[in-house]
Biotite code that builds the C-alpha atoms (Angstrom):
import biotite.structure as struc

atoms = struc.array([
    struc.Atom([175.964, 176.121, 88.681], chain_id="A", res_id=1, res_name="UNK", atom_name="CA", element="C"),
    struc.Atom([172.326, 175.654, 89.650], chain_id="A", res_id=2, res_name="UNK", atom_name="CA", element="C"),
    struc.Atom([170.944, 172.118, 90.235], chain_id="A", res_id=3, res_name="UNK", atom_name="CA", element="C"),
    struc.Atom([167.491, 171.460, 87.787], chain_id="A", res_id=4, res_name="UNK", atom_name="CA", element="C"),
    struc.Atom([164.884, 169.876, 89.910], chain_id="A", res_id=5, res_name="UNK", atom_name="CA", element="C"),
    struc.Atom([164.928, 167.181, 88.100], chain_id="A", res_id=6, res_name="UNK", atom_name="CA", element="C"),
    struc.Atom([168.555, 165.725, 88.276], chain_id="A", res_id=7, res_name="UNK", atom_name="CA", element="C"),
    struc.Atom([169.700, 162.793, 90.101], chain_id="A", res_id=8, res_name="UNK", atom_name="CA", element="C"),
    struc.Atom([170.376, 164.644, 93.651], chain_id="A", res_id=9, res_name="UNK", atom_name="CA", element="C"),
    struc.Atom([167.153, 166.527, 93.975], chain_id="A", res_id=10, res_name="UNK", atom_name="CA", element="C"),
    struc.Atom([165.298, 163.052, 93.532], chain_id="A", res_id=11, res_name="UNK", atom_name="CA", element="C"),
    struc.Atom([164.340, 161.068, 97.347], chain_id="A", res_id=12, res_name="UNK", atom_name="CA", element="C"),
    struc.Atom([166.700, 158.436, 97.486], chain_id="A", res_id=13, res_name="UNK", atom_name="CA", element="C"),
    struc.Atom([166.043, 154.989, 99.355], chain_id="A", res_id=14, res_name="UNK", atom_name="CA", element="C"),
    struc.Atom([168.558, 152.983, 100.378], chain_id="A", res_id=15, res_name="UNK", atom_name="CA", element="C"),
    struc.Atom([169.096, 151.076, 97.420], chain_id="A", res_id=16, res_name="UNK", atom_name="CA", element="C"),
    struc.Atom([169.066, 153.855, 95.005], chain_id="A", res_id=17, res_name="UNK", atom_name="CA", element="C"),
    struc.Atom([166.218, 156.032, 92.883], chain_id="A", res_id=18, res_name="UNK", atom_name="CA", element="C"),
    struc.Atom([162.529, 155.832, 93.448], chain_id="A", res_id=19, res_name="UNK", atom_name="CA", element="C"),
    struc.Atom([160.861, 152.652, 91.099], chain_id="A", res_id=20, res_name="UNK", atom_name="CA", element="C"),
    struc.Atom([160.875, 153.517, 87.214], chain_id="A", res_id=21, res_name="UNK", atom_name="CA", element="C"),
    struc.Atom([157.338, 152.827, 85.888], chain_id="A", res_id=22, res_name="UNK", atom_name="CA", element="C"),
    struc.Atom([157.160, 149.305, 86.150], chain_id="A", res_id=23, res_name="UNK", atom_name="CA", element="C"),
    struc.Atom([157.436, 149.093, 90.053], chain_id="A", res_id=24, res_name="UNK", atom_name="CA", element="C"),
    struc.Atom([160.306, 148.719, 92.529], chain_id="A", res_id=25, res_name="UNK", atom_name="CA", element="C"),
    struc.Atom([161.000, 145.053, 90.420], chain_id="A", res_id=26, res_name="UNK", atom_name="CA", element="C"),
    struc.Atom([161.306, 145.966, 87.231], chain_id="A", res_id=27, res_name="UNK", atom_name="CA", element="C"),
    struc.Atom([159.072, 144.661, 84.165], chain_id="A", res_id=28, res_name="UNK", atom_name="CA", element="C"),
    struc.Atom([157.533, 141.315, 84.666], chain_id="A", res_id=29, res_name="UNK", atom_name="CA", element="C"),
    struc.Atom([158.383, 141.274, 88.146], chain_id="A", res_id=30, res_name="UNK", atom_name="CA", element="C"),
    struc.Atom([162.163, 141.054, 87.566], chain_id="A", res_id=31, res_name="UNK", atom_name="CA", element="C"),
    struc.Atom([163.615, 140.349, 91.247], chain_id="A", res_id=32, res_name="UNK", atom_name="CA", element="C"),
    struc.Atom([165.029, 143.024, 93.897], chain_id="A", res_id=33, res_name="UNK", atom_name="CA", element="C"),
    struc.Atom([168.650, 144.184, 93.627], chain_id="A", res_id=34, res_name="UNK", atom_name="CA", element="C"),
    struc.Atom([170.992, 144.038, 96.549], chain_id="A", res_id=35, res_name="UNK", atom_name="CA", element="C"),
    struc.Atom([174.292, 145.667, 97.584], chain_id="A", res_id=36, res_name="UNK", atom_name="CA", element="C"),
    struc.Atom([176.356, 148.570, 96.723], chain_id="A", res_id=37, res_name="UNK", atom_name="CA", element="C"),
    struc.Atom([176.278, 148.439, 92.387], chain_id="A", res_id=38, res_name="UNK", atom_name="CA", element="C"),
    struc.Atom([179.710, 147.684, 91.404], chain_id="A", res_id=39, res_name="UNK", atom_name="CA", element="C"),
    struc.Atom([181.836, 150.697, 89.456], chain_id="A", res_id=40, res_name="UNK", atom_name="CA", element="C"),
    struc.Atom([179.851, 151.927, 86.594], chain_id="A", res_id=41, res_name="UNK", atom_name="CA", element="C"),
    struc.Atom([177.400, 148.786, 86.636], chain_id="A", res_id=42, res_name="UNK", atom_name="CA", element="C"),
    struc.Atom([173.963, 148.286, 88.192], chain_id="A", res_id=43, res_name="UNK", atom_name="CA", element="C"),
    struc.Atom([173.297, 146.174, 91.790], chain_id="A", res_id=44, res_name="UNK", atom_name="CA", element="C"),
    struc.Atom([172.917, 142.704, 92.087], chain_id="A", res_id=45, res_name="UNK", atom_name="CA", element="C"),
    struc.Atom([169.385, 140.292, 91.421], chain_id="A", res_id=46, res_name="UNK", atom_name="CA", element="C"),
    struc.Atom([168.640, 137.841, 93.775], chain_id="A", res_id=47, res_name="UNK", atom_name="CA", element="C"),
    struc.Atom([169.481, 134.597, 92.777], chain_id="A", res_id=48, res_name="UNK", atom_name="CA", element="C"),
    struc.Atom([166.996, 132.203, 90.975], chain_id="A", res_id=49, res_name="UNK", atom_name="CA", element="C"),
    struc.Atom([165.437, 128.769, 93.056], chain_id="A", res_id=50, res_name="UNK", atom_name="CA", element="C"),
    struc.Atom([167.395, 126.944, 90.330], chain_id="A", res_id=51, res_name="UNK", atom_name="CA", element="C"),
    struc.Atom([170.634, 128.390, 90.584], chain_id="A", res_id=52, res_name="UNK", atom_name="CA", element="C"),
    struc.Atom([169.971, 127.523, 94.526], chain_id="A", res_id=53, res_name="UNK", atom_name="CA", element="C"),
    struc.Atom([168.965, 124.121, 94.097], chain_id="A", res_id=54, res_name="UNK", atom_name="CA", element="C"),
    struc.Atom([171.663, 123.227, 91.477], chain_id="A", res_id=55, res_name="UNK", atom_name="CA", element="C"),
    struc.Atom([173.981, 124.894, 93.855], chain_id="A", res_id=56, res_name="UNK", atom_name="CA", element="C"),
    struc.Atom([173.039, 122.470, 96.484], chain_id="A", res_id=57, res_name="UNK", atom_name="CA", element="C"),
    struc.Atom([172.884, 119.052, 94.751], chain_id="A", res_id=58, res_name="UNK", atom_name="CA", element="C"),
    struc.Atom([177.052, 120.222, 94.181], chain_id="A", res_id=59, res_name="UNK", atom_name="CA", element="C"),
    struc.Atom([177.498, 121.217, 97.426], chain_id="A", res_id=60, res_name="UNK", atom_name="CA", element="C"),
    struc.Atom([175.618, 117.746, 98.897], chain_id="A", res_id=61, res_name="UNK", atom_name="CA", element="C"),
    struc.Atom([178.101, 115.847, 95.704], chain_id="A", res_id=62, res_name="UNK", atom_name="CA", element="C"),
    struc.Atom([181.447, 117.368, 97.780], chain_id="A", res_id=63, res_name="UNK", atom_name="CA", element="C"),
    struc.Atom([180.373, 116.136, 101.258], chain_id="A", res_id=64, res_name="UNK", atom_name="CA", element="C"),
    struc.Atom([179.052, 112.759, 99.516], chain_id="A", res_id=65, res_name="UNK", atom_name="CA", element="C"),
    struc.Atom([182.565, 112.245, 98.455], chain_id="A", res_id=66, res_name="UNK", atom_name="CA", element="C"),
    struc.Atom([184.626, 113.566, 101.065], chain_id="A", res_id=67, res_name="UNK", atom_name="CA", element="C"),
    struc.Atom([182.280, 111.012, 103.485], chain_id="A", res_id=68, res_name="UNK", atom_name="CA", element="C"),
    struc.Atom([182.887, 108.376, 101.438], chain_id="A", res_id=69, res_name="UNK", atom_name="CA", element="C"),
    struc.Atom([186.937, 109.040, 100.893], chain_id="A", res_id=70, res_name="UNK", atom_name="CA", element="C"),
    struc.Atom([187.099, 109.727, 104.361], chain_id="A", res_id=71, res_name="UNK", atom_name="CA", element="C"),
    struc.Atom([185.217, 106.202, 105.345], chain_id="A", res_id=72, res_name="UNK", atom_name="CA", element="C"),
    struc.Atom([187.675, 104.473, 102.660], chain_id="A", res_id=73, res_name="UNK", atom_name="CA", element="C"),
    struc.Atom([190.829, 105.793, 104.344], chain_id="A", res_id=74, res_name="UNK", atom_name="CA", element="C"),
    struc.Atom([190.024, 105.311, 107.856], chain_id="A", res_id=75, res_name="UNK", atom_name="CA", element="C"),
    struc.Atom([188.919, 101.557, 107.114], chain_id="A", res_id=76, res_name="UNK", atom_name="CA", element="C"),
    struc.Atom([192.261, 100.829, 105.628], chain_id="A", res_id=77, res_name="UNK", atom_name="CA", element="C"),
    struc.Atom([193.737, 102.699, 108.218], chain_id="A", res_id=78, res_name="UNK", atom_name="CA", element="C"),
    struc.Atom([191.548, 100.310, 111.207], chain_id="A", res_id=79, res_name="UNK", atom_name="CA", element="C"),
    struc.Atom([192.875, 97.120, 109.272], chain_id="A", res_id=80, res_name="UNK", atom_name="CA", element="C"),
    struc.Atom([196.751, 98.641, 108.882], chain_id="A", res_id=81, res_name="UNK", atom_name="CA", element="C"),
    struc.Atom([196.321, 98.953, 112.547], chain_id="A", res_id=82, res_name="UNK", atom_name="CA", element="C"),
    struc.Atom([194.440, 95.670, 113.445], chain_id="A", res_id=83, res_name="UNK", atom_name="CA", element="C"),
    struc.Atom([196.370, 93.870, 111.247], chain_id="A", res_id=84, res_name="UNK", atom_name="CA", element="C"),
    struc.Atom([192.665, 91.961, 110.289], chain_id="A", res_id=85, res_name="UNK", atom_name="CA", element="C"),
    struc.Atom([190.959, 92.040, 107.145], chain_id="A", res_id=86, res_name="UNK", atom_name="CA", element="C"),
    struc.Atom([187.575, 91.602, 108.740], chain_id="A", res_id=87, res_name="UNK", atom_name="CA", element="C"),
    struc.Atom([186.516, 94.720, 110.797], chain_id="A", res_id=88, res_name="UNK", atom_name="CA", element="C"),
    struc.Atom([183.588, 93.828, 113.556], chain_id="A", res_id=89, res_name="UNK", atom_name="CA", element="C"),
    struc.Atom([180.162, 94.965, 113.003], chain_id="A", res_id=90, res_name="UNK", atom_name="CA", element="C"),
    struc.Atom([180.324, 97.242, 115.732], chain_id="A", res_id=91, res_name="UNK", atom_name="CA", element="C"),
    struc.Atom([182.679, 99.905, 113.754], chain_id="A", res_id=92, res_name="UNK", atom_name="CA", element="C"),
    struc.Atom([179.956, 99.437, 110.470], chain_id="A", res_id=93, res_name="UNK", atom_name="CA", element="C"),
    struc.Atom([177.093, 99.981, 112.595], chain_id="A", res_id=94, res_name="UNK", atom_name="CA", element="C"),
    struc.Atom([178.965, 103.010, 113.904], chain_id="A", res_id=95, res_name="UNK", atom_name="CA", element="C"),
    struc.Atom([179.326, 104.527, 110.255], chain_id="A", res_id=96, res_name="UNK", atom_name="CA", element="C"),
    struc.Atom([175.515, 103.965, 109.604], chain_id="A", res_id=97, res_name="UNK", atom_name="CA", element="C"),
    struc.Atom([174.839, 105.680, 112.849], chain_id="A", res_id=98, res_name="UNK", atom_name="CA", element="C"),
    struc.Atom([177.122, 108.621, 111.498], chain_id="A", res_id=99, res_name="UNK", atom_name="CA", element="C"),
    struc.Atom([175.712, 108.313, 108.265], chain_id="A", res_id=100, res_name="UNK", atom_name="CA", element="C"),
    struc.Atom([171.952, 108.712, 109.097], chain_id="A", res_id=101, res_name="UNK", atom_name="CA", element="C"),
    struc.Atom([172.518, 111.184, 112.085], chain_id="A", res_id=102, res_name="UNK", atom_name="CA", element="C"),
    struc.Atom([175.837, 113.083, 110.860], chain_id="A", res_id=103, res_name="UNK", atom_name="CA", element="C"),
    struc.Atom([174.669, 114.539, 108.108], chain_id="A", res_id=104, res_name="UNK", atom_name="CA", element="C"),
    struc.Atom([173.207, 117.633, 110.261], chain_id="A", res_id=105, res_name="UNK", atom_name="CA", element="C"),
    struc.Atom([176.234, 118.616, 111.773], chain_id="A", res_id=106, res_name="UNK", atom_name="CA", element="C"),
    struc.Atom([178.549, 118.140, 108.678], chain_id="A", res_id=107, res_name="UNK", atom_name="CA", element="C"),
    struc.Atom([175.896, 120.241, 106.694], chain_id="A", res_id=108, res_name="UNK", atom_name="CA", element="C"),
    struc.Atom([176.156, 122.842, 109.337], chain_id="A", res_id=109, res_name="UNK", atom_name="CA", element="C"),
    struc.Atom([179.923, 123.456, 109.504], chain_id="A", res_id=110, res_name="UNK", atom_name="CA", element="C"),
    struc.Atom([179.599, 123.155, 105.944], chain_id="A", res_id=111, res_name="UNK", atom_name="CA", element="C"),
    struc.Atom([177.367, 126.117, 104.719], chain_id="A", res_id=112, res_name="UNK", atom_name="CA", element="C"),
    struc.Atom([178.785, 128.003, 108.550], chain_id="A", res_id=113, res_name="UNK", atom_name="CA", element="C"),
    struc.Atom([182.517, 127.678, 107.386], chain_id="A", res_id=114, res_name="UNK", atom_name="CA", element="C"),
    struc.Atom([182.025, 128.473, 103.461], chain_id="A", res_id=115, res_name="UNK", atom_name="CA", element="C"),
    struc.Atom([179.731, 131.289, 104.063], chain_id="A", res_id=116, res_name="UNK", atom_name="CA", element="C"),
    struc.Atom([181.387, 133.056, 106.810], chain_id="A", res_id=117, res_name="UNK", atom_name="CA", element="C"),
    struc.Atom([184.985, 132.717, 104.844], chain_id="A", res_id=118, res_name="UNK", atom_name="CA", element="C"),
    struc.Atom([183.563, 134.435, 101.209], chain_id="A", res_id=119, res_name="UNK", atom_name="CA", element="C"),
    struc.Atom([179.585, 134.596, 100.996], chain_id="A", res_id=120, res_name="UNK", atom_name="CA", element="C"),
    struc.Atom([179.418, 130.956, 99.025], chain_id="A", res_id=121, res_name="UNK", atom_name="CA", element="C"),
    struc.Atom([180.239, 127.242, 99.488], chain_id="A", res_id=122, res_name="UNK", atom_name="CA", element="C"),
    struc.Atom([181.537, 125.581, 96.484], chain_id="A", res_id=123, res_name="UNK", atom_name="CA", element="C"),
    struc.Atom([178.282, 124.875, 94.742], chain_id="A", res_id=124, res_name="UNK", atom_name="CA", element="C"),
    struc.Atom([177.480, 128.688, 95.259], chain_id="A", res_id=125, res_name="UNK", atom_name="CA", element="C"),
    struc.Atom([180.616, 129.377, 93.304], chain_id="A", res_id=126, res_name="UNK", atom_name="CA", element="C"),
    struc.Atom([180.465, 127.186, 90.889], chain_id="A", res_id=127, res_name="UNK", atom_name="CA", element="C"),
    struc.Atom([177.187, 128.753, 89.594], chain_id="A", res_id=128, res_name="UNK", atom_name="CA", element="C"),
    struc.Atom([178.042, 132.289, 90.204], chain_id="A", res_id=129, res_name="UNK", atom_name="CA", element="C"),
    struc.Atom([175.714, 133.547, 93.060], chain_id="A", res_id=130, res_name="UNK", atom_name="CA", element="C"),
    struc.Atom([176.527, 134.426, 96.728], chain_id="A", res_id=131, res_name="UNK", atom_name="CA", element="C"),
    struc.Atom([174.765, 135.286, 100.007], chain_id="A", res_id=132, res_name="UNK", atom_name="CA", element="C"),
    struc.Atom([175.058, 138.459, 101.570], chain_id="A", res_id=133, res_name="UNK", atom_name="CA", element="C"),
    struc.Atom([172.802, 140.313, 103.971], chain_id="A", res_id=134, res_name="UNK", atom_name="CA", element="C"),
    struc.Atom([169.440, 141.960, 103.463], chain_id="A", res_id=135, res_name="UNK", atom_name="CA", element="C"),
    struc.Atom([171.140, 145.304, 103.003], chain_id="A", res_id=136, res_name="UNK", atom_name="CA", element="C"),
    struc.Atom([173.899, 143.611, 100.646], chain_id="A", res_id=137, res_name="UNK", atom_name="CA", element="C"),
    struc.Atom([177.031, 143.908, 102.573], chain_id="A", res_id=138, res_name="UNK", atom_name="CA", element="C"),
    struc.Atom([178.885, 140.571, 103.813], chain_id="A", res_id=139, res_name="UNK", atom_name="CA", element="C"),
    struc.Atom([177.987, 138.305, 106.017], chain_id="A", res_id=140, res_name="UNK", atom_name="CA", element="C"),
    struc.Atom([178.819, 138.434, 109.927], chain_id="A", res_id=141, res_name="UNK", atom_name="CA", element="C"),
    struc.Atom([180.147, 135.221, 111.648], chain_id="A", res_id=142, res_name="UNK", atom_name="CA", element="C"),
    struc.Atom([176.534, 135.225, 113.769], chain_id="A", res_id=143, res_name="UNK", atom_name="CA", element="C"),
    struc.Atom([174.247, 135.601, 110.417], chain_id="A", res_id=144, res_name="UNK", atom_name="CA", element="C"),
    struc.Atom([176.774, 132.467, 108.864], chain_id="A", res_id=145, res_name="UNK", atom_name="CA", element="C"),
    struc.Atom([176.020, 130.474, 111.902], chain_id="A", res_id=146, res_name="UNK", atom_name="CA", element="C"),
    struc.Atom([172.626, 131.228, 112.238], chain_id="A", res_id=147, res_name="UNK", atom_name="CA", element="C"),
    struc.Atom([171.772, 130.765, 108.910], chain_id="A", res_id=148, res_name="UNK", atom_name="CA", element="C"),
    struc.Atom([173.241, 127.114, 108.704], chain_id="A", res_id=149, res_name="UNK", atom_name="CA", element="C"),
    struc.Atom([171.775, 126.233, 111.769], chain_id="A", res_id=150, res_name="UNK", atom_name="CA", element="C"),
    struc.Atom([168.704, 126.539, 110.859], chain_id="A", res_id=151, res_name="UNK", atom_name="CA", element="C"),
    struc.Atom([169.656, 124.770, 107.673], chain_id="A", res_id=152, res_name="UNK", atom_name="CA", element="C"),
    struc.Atom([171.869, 121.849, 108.489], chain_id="A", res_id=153, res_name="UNK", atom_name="CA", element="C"),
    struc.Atom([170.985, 121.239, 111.683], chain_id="A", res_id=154, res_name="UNK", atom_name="CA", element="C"),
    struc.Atom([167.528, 120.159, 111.471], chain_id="A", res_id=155, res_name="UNK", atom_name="CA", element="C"),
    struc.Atom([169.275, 117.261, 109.127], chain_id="A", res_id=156, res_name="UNK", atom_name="CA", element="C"),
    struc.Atom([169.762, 114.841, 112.086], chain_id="A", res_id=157, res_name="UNK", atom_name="CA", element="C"),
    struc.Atom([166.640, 113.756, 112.271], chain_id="A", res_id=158, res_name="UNK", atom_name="CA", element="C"),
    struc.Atom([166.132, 111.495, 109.647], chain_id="A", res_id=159, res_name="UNK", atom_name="CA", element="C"),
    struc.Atom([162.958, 112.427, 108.052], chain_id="A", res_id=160, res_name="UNK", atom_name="CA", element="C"),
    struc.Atom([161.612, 115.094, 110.154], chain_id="A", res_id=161, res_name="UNK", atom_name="CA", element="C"),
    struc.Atom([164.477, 116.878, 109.657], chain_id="A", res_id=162, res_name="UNK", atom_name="CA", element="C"),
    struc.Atom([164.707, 116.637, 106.151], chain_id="A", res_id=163, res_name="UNK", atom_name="CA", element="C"),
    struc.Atom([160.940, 116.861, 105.430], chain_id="A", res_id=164, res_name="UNK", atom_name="CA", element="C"),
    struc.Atom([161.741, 121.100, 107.363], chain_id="A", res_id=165, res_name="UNK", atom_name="CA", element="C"),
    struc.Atom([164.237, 120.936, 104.910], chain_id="A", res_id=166, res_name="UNK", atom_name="CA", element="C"),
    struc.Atom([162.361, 120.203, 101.789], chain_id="A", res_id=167, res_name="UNK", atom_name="CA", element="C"),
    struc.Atom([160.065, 122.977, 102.846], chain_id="A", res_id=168, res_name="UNK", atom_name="CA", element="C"),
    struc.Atom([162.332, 125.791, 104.047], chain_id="A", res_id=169, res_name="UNK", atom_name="CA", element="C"),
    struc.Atom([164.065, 125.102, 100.542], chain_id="A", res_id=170, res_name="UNK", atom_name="CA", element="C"),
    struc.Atom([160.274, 125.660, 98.624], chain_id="A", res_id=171, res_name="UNK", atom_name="CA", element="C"),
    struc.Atom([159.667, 128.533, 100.432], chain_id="A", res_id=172, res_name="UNK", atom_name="CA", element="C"),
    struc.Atom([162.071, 130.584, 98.261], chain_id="A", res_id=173, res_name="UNK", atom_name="CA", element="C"),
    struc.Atom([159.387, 129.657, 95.307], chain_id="A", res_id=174, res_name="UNK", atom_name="CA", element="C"),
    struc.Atom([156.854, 131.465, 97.558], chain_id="A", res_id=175, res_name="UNK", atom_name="CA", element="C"),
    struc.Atom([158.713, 135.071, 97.710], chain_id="A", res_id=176, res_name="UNK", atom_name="CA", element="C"),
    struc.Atom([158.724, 136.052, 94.416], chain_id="A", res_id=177, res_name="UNK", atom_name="CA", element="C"),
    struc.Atom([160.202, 139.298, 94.772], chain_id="A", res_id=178, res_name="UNK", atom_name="CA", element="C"),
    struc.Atom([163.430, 138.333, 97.129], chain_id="A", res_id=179, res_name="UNK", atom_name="CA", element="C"),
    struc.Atom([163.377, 134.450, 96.603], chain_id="A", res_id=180, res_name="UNK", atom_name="CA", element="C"),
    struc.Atom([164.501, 134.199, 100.412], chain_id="A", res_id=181, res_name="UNK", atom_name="CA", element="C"),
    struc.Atom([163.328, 130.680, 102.096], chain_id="A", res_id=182, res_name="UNK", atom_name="CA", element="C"),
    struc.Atom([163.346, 129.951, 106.245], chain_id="A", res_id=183, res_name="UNK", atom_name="CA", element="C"),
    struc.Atom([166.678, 129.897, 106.571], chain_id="A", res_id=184, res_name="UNK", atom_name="CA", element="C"),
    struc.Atom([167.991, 133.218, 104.820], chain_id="A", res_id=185, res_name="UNK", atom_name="CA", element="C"),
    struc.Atom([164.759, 134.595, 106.858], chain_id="A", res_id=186, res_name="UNK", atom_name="CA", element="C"),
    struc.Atom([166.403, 133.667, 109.965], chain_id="A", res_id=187, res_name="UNK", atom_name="CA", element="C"),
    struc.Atom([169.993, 135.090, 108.980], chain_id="A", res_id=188, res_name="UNK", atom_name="CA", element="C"),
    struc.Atom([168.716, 138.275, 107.540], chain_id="A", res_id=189, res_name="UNK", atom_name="CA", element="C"),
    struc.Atom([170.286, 137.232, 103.978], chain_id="A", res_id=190, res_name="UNK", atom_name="CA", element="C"),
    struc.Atom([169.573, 136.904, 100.817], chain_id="A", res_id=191, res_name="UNK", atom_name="CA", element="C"),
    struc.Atom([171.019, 134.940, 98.260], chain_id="A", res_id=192, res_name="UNK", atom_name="CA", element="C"),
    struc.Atom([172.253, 137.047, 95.014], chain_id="A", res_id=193, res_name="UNK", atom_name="CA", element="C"),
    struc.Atom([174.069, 136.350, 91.559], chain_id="A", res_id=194, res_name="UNK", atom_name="CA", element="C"),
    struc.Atom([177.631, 137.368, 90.998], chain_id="A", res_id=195, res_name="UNK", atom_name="CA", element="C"),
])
């Protein structure tokens, strides 16, 4: 059986599939880029949107609040058990504010490192359907996970500074339009996609 010029083999193929339709390599009205192998029968993924990200995050940032704070409850109780004293010095509050103010970097870190590396998504990530994968959509390697929180969480222990970098490698995902990547996923080679 003879192939007609015009079916799907004979066409150039990039990597992620068929030349653009007439609307461009985004779809109409500058739909975003799909990543990663299509699933059976169905069509690839679209990168996530800046406010599935950011809703992601204020979850993920909830689950570390609370974990800090359980984990401050039970080793206070746990000091005073021990002590036998009701009133703790100063010394071990001023050591919680230090951890507090400086921590959050390095709990941030192991955070998004640990989550990411394990499945593609923390909790938040999850919870609103999206994932990250890599620029070419296949999982994430351990390096890329680590990399990519680095530059994320780690910037985080310097109180303001640090979270000013933050602020802006988040709004730079508003500024890519067609991949919605910000500093960090730039750094990793990842994007961030839905399902």
């Amino acid at each position: 059986m003879a192939s007609s010029p015009y079916s799907w083999n004979s066409v150039p193929h990039g990597p992620h599939g068929p030349p653009a339709g007439p609307y461009g390599p985004h779809g109409p009205y500058g739909a975003p880029a799909h990543y990663g192998p299509a699933p059976q029968g169905g069509r690839q993924r679209p990168a996530a949107s800046f406010g599935r990200r950011f809703t992601a995050r204020v979850v993920d940032y909830t689950v570390i609040s609370v974990v800090v704070v359980v984990a401050f409850v039970l080793i206070s109780a746990l000091a005073e058990v021990s002590t036998g004293r009701q009133d703790i010095a100063d010394p071990y509050f001023e050591a919680w504010a230090f951890l507090f103010v400086f921590g959050a970097g390095p709990v941030v870190f192991l955070h998004d490192w640990l989550c990411n590396a394990a499945g593609g998504r923390t909790l938040g990530k999850a919870t609103l359907g999206i994932r990250v994968v890599r620029a070419d959509g296949g999982p994430l390697r351990q390096g890329q996970s680590a990399g990519r929180a680095a530059v994320f969480g780690l910037p985080q222990t310097l109180p303001c500074l640090g979270h000013l970098f933050t602020v802006i490698d988040c709004l730079a995902g508003l500024a890519d339009s067609e991949h919605a990547r910000s500093v960090h996923d730039r750094a990793g080679g990842t994007v961030v996609v839905r399902g």
